[in-house]
C-alpha positions in Angstrom: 7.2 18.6 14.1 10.8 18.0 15.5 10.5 21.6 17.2 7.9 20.3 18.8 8.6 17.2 20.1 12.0 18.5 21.5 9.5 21.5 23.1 7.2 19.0 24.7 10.1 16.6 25.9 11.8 19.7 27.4 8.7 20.7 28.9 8.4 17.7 31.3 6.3 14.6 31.1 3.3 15.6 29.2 4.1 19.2 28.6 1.8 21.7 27.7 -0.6 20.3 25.5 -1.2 23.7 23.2 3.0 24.0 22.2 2.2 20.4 20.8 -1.2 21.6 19.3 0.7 25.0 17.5 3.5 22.6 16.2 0.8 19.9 14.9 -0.9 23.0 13.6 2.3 24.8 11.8 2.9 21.3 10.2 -0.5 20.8 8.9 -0.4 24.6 7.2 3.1 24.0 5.2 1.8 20.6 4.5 -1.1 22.0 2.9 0.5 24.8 1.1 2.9 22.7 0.1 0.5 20.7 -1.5 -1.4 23.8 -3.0 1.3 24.7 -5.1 2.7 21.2 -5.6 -0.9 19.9 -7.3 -1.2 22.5 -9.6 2.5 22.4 -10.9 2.1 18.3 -11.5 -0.8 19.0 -13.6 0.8 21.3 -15.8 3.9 19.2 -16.2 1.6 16.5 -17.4 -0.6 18.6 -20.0 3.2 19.5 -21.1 4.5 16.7 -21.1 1.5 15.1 -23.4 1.7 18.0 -25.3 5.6 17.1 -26.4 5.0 14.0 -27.0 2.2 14.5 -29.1 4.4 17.1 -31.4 7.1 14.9 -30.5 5.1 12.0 -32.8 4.1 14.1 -35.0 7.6 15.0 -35.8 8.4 11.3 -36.1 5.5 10.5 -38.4 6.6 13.3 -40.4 10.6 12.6 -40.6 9.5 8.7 -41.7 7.5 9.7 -44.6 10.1 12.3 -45.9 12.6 9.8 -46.0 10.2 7.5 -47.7 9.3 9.6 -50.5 13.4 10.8 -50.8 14.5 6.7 -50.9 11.2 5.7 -53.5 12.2 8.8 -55.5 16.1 7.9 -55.6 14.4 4.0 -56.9 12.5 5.4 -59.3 15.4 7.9 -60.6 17.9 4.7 -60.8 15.5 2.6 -62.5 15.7 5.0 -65.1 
């Protein structure tokens, strides 16, 4: 878009109308294959990301009742 401008305001007072329509044009085209690949990557970072956390509570849940079971068994063994 900064091509452009700088084309137009070279070109005179209004310029020719089609260099500012192929720069508008060229903008909209990256925009939108910017977005192409930019949608599709956020969606997978979040089905990821859930996905981590999910193992990462799992792992959680999983550490906690380990160490339960090794503290009650170290009770029971002293109470011995």
């Amino acid at each position: 878009m900064i091509e452009t401008f700088e084309t137009v305001a070279l070109a005179g007072a209004l310029g020719d109308p089609s260099q500012l329509a192929n720069g508008i044009s060229e903008a909209l085209v990256t925009t939108g294959l910017g977005l192409a690949i930019a949608i599709p990557f956020l969606a997978f970072h979040h089905f990821f990301k859930a996905k981590t956390n999910t193992y990462g509570t799992a792992l959680a849940k999983e550490a906690n009742k380990r160490t339960r079971d090794w503290m009650l068994q170290k009770e029971v063994a002293g109470a011995h």
